[in-house]
C-alpha positions as CSV (number, residue, x, y, z in Angstrom):
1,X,92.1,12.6,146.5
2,X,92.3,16.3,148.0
3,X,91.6,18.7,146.2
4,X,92.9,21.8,147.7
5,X,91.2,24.8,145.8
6,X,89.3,24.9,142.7
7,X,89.5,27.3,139.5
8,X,87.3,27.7,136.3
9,X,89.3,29.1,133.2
10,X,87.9,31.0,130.6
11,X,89.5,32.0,126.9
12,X,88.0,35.1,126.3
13,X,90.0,37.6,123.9
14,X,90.5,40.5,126.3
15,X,91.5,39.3,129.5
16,X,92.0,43.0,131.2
17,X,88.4,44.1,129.9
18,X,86.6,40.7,131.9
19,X,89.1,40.4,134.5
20,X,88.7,44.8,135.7
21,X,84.5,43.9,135.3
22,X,84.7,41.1,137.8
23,X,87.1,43.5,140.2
24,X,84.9,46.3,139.9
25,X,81.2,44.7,140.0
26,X,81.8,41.1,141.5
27,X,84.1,42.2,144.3
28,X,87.2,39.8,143.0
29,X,91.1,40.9,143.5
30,X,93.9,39.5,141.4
31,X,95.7,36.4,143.1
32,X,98.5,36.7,140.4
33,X,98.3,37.6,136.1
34,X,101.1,38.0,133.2
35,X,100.2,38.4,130.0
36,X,96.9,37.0,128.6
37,X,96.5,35.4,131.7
38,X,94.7,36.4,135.2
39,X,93.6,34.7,137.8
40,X,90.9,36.1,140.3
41,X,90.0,35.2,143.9
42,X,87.2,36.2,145.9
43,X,86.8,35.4,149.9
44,X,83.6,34.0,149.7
45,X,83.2,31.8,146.3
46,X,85.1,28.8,146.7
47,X,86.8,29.3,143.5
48,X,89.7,31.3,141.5
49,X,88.3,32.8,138.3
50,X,91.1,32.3,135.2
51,X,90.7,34.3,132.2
52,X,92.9,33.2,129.7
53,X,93.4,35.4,126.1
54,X,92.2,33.1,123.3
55,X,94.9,32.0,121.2
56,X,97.7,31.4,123.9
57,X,100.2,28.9,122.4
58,X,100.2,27.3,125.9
59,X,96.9,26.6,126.0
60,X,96.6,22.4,126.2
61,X,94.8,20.7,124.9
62,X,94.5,23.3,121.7
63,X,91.1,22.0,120.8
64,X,89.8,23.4,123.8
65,X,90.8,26.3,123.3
66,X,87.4,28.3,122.3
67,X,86.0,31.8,123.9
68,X,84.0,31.3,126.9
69,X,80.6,31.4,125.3
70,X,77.9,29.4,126.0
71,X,78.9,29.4,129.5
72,X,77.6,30.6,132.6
73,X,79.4,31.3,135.3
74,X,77.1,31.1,138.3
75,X,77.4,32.8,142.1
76,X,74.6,32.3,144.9
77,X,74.2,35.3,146.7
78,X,72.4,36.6,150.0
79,X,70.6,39.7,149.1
80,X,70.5,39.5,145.3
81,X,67.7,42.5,145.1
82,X,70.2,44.4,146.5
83,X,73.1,43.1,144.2
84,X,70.5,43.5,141.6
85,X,69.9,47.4,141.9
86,X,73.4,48.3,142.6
87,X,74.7,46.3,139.3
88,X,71.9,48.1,137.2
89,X,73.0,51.4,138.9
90,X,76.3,50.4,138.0
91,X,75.3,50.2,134.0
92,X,76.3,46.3,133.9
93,X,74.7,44.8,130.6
94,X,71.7,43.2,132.3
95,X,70.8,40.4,129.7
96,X,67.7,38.3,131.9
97,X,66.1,40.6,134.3
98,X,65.4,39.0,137.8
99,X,63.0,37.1,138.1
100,X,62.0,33.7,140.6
101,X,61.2,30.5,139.4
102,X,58.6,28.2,140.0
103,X,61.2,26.2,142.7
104,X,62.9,29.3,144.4
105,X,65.8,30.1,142.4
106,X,65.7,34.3,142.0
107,X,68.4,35.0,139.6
108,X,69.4,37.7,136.8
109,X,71.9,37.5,134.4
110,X,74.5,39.7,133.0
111,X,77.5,39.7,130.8
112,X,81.4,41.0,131.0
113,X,83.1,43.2,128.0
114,X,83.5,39.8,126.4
115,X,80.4,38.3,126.6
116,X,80.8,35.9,129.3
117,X,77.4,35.4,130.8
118,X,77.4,36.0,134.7
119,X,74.2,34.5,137.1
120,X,73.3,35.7,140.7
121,X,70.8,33.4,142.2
122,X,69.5,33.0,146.0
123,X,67.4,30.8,146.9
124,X,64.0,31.6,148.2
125,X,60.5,30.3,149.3
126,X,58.6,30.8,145.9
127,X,55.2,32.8,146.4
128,X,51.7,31.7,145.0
129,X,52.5,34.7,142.4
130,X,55.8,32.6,141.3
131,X,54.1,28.9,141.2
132,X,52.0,30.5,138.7
C-alpha cells in the first residue's frame, strides 16, 4: 500500500465557525469546501483537516455520523510557550492550561466554536519540579 496523504474528518454542526478558527489561530488555508464541507491544509502537519456539517445525507456509513466530540485533535509544536501566549492573547477558549508532564509532554488544550478539543504539545526534558 501507498498512502499518499492523510485526512481526519470531523461532523461538527458549523463547519464555517471551526473551519475560520483553525485559519485564523492554527495557521490552516482551505485546499477546497462546498457546502457543509471544508477541507484544510497546513504545510507542516502531515494531514488535511475535514469538517464536515452533521447531518450530510452523504455522509457513509450514517452511524458514524456523530459531532466530533470526545476527540482530540493533536499538533506537536516547536515553541508551544510561545504558541501558548499568542492563542490566549488571541481570546482562544483555553480549556487545560499548559502544563508538563512527568515524561516531557508540555501541552495545553483548547477548543473551536464547536467544541472540538485542540492539543499543542512539544516535547521536552522534564525538570525535577515536573517529576514531582
Amino acid at each position: 500500500m501507498q498512502i499518499t496523504a492523510s485526512a481526519i474528518s470531523l461532523n461538527v454542526p458549523d463547519v464555517d465557525a471551526s473551519s475560520a478558527w483553525v485559519q485564523k489561530h492554527l495557521g490552516f488555508s482551505v485546499a477546497m469546501a462546498a457546502d457543509g464541507f471544508s477541507s484544510l491544509q497546513h504545510p507542516d502537519a502531515g494531514i488535511n483537516l475535514i469538517f464536515l456539517r452533521t447531518g450530510l445525507s452523504t455522509f457513509k456509513p450514517a452511524s458514524a455520523a456523530v459531532d466530533a466530540a470526545g476527540l482530540l485533535v493533536v499538533f506537536t509544536v516547536e515553541r508551544i510557550d510561545e504558541d501558548y501566549a499568542r492563542l490566549q492573547a488571541d481570546g482562544v477558549t483555553i480549556v487545560t492550561p499548559i502544563e508538563t508532564e512527568p515524561w516531557g509532554e508540555r501541552y495545553f488544550q483548547m477548543t473551536d466554536p464547536n467544541g472540538v478539543v485542540y492539543q499543542l504539545v512539544q516535547w521536552v526534558e522534564p525538570t525535577a519540579e515536573d517529576v514531582g
